[in-house]
Phi, psi and omega in degrees: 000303170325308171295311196303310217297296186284340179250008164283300205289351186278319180318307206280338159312315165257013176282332182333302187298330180301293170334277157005289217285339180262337140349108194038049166294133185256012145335286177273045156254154173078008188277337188286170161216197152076024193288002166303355195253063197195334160279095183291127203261006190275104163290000174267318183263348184282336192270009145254004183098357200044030159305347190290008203317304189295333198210057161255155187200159182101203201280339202291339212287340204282316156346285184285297185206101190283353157329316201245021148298331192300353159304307167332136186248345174182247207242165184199149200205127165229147185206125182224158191243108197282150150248112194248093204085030209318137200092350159279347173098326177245156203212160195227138171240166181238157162198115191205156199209112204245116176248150170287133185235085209101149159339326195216359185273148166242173153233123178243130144199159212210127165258123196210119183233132198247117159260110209269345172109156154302149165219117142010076211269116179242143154222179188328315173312301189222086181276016186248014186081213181080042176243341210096190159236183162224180191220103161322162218187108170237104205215127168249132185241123159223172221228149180196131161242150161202160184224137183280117171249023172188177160302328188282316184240108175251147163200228222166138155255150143236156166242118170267149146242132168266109163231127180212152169159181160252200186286348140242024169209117172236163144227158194207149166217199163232133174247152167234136177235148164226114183243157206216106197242119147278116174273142142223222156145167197297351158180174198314316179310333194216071182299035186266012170223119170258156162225112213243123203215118199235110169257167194229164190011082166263093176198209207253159176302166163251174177178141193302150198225107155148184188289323170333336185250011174249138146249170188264135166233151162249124169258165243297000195251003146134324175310114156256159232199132177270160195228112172269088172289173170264157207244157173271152173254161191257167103357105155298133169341357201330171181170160189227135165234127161235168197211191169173140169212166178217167196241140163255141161207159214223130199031057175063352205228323159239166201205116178248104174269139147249130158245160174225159161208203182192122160243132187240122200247154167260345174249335169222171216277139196264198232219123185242116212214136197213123163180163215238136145223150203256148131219124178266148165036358179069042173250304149233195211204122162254142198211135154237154180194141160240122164239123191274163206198124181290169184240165242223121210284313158293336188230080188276330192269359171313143182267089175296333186181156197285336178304149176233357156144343192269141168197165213223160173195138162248147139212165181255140156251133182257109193272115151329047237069199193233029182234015169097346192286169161200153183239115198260143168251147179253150183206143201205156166215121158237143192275170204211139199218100350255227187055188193237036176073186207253050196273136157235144189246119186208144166245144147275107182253120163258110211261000000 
């Protein structure tokens, strides 16, 4: 097992630089599609940027690092609520439930639904509408196993379904995450430096669908004939994270991570993120992170993303009895250029 364990991580080293090097191509940017899944809707990892890759755990980790569900200690149920860009009109629900599966094992699965709000039904005839409106349907389902294979290394699959569109034109695909957690530290007692490494939406291209996309032509004899074009297909976001953090911890009671990571994206510019969490007593966790997105050698005043890099977060864990259950509340901002940031509302039950 040790040898299969030492010839995955050597494998994924080096395929790593190959991966990189097709990475933050500024070619392929805005070339993707399905980019909701580039957004973390989890109010706990949001509220450092999600740099957290090495050491996230629980049901959020299926997001991030499906490594570190392998954690779940017995059941776990989470649900959070995005206000997203606020003043845009769009909010994200969450929804994910990580059970133990085995000695070392978890099962995850997490529903994530995107409300894009009414929009305006216009045509050529009538651009200014008064036609009614309509609501894009944006919805991710993914399925996660992970596993403990040492004290030291655990990791983890996910399978996504991606479906979005209206009500006569859709696309729907399948995505893949695989994530990878190293524990160590300077002797058995003191598990205080992770390492993490997640690759995400890994899948096949996708591509639009329906009757939405036929009109009707008359041809030179007077016969009308409905017209189907073929539509191009996109690209999943894909991207490679890799992280690392280590924990100080000082009377038992407090406890300071730092992390850091590099997300190397394949379709928009990659991303180096740095931040601190606080925890008293594992009753609340104070968390800050900044992620920075390099900048475009042609357009340096160019606007890479309404995001703007900062973001802030708390939670409380509330315990349930003396039998371990708890119930933690969340809460994240990340700011944002323009609109008026990024707030999530998240409950955690751990059972």
């Amino acid at each position: 097992m040790k040898r299969n364990i030492k010839a995955i991580m050597v494998t994924a080293a080096m395929l790593l630089p190959s991966f990189i090097s097709l990475a933050g191509n500024k070619d392929r940017a805005g070339a993707s599609g399905a980019n909701e899944l580039l957004i973390n809707p989890w109010a706990r990892s949001s509220g450092w940027m999600g740099i957290n890759v090495s050491s996230i755990t629980g049901t959020e980790a299926q997001y991030l690092n499906v490594a570190g569900t392998a954690f779940t200690k017995k059941t776990e149920l989470g649900f959070t609520h995005t206000n997203y860009l606020q003043g845009s009109g769009v909010s994200i629900n969450t929804a994910g439930l990580s059970v133990k599966a085995g000695e070392s094992g978890a099962l995850s699965l997490g529903v994530s639904s995107f409300d894009l709000g009414d929009n305006l039904i216009t045509t050529t005839d009538n651009p200014e509408g008064g036609l009614g409106t309509f609501s894009p349907q944006f919805i991710n389902v993914a399925l996660s196993y992970a596993k403990g294979f040492s004290r030291s290394i655990y990791g983890g699959l996910t399978i996504k379904m991606v479906s979005e569109g209206i009500s006569d034109a859709n696309a729907q695909g399948l995505a893949f995450d695989a994530g990878i957690q190293y524990i160590t530290g300077f002797n058995e007692a003191k598990d205080n430096l992770k390492f993490g490494i997640a690759l995400r939406n890994v899948g096949a291209p996708m591509k639009y669908k329906g009757e939405g996309f036929t009109f009707k032509a008359v041809t030179d004899n007077g016969n009308a004939i409905s017209i189907q074009p073929r539509t191009e297909k996109f690209e999943m976001p894909s991207l490679i994270q890799i992280g690392g953090s280590y924990d100080f911890k000082f009377a038992e009671i407090h406890k300071l991570t730092f992390a850091g990571s590099f997300t190397s994206n394949s379709f928009t510019r990659d991303q180096v993120g740095v931040g601190l969490e606080y925890g008293f007593k594992k009753l609340v966790m104070l968390r800050a992170g900044y992620l920075y997105q390099t900048t475009n050698e042609e357009f340096e005043d160019e606007l890479a993303s309404a995001v703007t890099g900062l973001g802030a977060g708390i939670t409380v864990e509330l315990p349930l009895g003396k039998s371990g259950k708890s119930l933690g509340l969340d809460y994240s901002f990340r700011s944002s250029d323009p609109y008026d940031g990024i707030h999530s509302f998240g409950l955690v039950f751990k059972l």
